[in-house]
N, C-alpha and C positions, 0 to 999 in steps of 0.2 A: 873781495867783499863777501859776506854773509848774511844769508836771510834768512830766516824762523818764521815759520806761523804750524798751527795748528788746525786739524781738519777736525770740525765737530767732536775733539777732546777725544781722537785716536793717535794718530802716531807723529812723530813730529820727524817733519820734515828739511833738512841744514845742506843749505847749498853749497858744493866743492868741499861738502864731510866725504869723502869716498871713503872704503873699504877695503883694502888691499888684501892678498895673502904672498907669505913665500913662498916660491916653486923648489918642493922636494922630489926627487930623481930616485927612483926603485926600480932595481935590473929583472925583479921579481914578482910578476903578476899571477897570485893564484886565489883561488876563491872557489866556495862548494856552491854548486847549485843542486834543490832537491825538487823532483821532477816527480814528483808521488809515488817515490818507489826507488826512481833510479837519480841515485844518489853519484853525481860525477865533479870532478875536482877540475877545472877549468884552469889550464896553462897558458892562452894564447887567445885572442879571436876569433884564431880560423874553427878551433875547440865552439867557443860561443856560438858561430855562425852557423856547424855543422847542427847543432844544437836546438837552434834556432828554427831551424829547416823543418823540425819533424812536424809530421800532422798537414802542412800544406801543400798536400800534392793533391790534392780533394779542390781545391779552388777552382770551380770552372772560368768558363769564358768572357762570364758577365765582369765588368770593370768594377763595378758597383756590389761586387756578394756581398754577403756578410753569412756567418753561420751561428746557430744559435745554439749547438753544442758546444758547451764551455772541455768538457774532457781533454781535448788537445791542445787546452791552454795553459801554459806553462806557471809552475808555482812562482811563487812573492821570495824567496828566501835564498837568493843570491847577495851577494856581498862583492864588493870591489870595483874599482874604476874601470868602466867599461869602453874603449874608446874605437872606432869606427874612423870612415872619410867623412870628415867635415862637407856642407853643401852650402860651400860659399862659390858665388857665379865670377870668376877672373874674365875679364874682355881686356886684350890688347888694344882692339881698335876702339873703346868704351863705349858710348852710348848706342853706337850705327851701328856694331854688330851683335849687339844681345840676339835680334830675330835670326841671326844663324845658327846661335848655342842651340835655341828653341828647335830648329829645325833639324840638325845635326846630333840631337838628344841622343845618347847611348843608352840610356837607365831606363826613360819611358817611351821608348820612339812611337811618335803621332799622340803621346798622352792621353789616350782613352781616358784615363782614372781622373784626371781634371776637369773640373766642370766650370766654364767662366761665371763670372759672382752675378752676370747679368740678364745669366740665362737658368741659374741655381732654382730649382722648382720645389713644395712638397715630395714629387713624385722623386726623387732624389735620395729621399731619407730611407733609410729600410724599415719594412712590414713594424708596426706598431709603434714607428719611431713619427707618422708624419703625423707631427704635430703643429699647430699654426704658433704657436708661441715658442715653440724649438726652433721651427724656420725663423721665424721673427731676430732669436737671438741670433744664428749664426749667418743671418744678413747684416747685423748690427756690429759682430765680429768683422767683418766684411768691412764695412766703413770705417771702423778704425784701425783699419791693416795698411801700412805704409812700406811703402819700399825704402830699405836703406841704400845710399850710395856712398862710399868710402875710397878715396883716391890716394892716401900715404896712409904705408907699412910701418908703424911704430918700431926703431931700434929698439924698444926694450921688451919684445913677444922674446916668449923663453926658448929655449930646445925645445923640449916635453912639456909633454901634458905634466899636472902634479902629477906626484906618486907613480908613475909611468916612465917608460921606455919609448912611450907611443909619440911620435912628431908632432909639438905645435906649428897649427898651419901659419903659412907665410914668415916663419925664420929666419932672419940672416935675410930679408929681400927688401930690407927699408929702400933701398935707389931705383926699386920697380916703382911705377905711377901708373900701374895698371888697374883700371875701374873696377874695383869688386861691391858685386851685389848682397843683399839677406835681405831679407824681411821683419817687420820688427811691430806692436803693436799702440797703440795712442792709448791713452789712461790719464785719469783725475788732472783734469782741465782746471784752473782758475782764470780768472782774471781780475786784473789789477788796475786800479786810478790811485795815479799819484803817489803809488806803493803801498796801498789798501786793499785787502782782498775784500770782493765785491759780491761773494758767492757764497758766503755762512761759516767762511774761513776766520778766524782771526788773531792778532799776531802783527809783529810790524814785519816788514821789507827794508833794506840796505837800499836797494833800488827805487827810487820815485818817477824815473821815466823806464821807458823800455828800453831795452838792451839789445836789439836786436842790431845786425849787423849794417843797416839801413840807417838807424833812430845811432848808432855808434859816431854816425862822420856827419850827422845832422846838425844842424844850428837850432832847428827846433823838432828835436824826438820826441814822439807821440809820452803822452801823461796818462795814456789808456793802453794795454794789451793784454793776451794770455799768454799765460805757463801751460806746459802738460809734459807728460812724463811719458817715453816710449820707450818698454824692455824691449834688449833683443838677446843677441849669443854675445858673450866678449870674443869670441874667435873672429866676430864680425866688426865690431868698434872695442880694440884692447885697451885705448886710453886716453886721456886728452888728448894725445898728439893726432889719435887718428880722429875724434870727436870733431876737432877743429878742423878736419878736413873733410867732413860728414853732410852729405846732402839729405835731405829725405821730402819724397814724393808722395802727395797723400792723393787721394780720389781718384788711381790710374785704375778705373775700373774697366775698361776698355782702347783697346789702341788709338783709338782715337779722343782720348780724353784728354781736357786739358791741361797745359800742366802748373800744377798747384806744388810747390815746395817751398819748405823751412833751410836755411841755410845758415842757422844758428842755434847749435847744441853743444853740451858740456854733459861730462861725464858725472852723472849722479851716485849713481852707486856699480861696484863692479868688483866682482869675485869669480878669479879664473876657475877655481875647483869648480863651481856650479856652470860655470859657463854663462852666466848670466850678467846680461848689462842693463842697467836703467840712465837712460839719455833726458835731459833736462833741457826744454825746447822752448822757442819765444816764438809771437808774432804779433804785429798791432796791426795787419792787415784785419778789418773789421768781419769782412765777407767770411773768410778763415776763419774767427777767433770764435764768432757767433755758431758757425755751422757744427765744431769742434764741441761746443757744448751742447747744442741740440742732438748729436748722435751720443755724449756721454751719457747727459739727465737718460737716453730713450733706454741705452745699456743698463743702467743701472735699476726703472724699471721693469725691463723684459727678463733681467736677471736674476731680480727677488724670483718672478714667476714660474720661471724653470727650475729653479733651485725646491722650492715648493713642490711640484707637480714630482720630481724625478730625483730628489736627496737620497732614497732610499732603493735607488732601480739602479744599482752599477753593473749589475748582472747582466745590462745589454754589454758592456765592456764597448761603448759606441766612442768613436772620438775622430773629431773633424780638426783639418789646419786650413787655414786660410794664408795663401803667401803668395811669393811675384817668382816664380819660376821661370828662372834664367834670367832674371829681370825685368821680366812682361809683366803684359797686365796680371791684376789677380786672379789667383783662381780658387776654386773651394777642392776639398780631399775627404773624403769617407772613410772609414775603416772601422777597426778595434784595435785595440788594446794587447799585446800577449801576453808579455812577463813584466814585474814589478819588480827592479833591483835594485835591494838596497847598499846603499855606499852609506858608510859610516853613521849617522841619524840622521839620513836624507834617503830619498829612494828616486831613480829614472824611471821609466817606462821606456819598453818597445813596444812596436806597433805596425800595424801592416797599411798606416793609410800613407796616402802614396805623398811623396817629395820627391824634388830634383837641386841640384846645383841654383840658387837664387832664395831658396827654403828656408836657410838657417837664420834664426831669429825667430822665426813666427812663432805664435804663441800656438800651443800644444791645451786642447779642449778636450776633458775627456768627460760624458756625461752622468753626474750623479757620484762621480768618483771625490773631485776635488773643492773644497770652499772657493764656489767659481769666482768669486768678485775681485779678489785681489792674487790669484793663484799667478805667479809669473813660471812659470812651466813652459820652456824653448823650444824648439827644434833645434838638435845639436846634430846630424847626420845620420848616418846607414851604414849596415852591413854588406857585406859580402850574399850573404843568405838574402837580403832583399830585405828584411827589418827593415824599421828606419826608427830611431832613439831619440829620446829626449834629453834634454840636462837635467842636472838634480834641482827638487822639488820641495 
């Protein structure tokens, strides 16, 4: 089935239209980076990483610095598929042992640098940054940050990354049923009666009841629910097969929150070069559908307003993720920004705010830099050097 409508006569939207690309294989990874002066031709990672390194040996103690000499921030004008350890969270024993990965962290042990989303203050932001309408936004970011849960390995993940020598994760492991985590972000909500958008949308629907996996085996499916779209990594949902096997956990803002999940999603849009997935998600649960929309309208106001205040101040190079590390509840991340690489007419960023293993997917904020409102910008993993990268942009 397919459905069309239109958002206030922007972009049109077609369900199960995905996107694919071929996976091509290059034994040959080289690219120049220029570093305002030094000028070095990049063969490897460990190249990138040693690279990567320079200028942060100055980082004190505080979990939270920031520095506001830009001189030790590396140039825009790299070229080439950059690729690292993905920070997708595997549990054997699935949901019971996330709080051990947590505990057991190799990368951030005790996590200083994470701040949980319910104790996130002004005093958080750095010098000139605490702003009441910044905090505002990156609570809001907050609320529509979901955990993803994925239980089958799609047989058709490739070898490699495109263009790369680099290993795509989980390969050849479709007969594992091991719970893997990422994080992934909520986006442009509708809802629908009767297959009618209800919200300034319009256009028809294929669908006149809801779809959802509930309203599927029902004798009478609700005639009311919403839609919404959540990007995440495709290294974290590759494709329908694993879609259909896709949990996702919304308002775990603390270990003891309830638990609120969607258990039916389909793959919207999905291009392994970028790393990027768009999941196309139902619910007629009313509680849900209504709350969903009151944190979008709040985003989309709090949005304009930062966007305004800070379009022209990239020069903090500030940028926050919000994700479920190791699969816990959320937390918030500080940083900057360091290098801008571009790939082909697309560009990643690195950056020093902090991720772990459950990170990938979350949406990558960087302020003043990007057209924040519809900017799907991932977290695709980290270096060796303690980086952590984005997907393309």
């Amino acid at each position: 089935m397919t459905k069309i409508f239109y958002s206030m006569g922007s972009t049109l939207s077609t369900r199960h239209n995905k996107e694919t690309i071929q996976t091509k294989n290059s034994t040959d990874l080289s690219l120049s980076y220029d570093t305002g002066g030094l000028n070095v031709c990049l063969k490897d990672q460990t190249d990138l990483a040693d690279l990567s390194s320079l200028g942060n040996e100055n980082q004190n103690a505080d979990p939270h610095h920031f520095t506001s000499d830009q001189s030790e921030v590396l140039s825009d004008d790299a070229e080439g598929p950059l690729i690292g350890d993905h920070e997708t969270q595997e549990s054997e024993g699935g949901e019971a042992d996330l709080h051990n990965y947590l505990v057991g962290c190799k990368k951030n042990p005790g996590h200083r640098q994470f701040i949980p989303v319910d104790t996130f203050t002004l005093k958080h932001l750095p010098e000139g940054l605490q702003d009441q309408n910044l905090y505002e936004y990156i609570k809001v970011t907050a609320d529509q940050t979901v955990r993803v849960n994925v239980n089958v390995i799609s047989p058709h993940r490739p070898e490699f990354w495109p263009k790369t020598t680099q290993p795509y994760p989980f390969y050849n492991m479709s007969k594992r049923r091991n719970l893997r985590t990422g994080s992934g972000r909520m986006w442009s909500v509708n809802k629908f009666q009767d297959g009618v958008p209800q919200d300034g949308h319009y256009g028809f629907n294929a669908y006149t009841k809801c779809w959802c996996r509930k309203c599927e085996v029902s004798d009478s499916p609700s005639n009311m629910w919403w839609e919404f779209d959540v990007s995440t990594a495709t290294h974290v949902v590759f494709d329908d097969i694993e879609a259909s096997h896709t949990t996702l956990r919304l308002f775990y803002d603390r270990d003891e929150s309830p638990m609120v999940s969607i258990n039916k999603v389909s793959v919207k849009y999905v291009k392994m070069e970028h790393d990027l997935c768009v999941l196309n998600c139902v619910t007629c649960d009313k509680n849900v559908g209504y709350k969903l929309m009151e944190i979008f309208k709040h985003y989309e106001n709090i949005w304009e307003k930062v966007w305004n205040k800070y379009s022209d101040r990239s020069q903090h190079k500030f940028l926050f993720i919000v994700s479920h590390p190791h699969g816990c509840s959320k937390q918030v991340s500080v940083g900057q920004w360091k290098d801008k690489l571009k790939v082909g007419d697309r560009f990643k960023l690195t950056y020093t705010t902090c991720t772990c293993p459950g990170s990938s997917g979350a949406h990558v904020n960087c302020l003043g830099y990007f057209v924040w409102s519809w900017s799907n910008l991932v977290h695709s993993g980290g270096f060796k050097s303690g980086l952590n990268y984005s997907g393309l942009g």
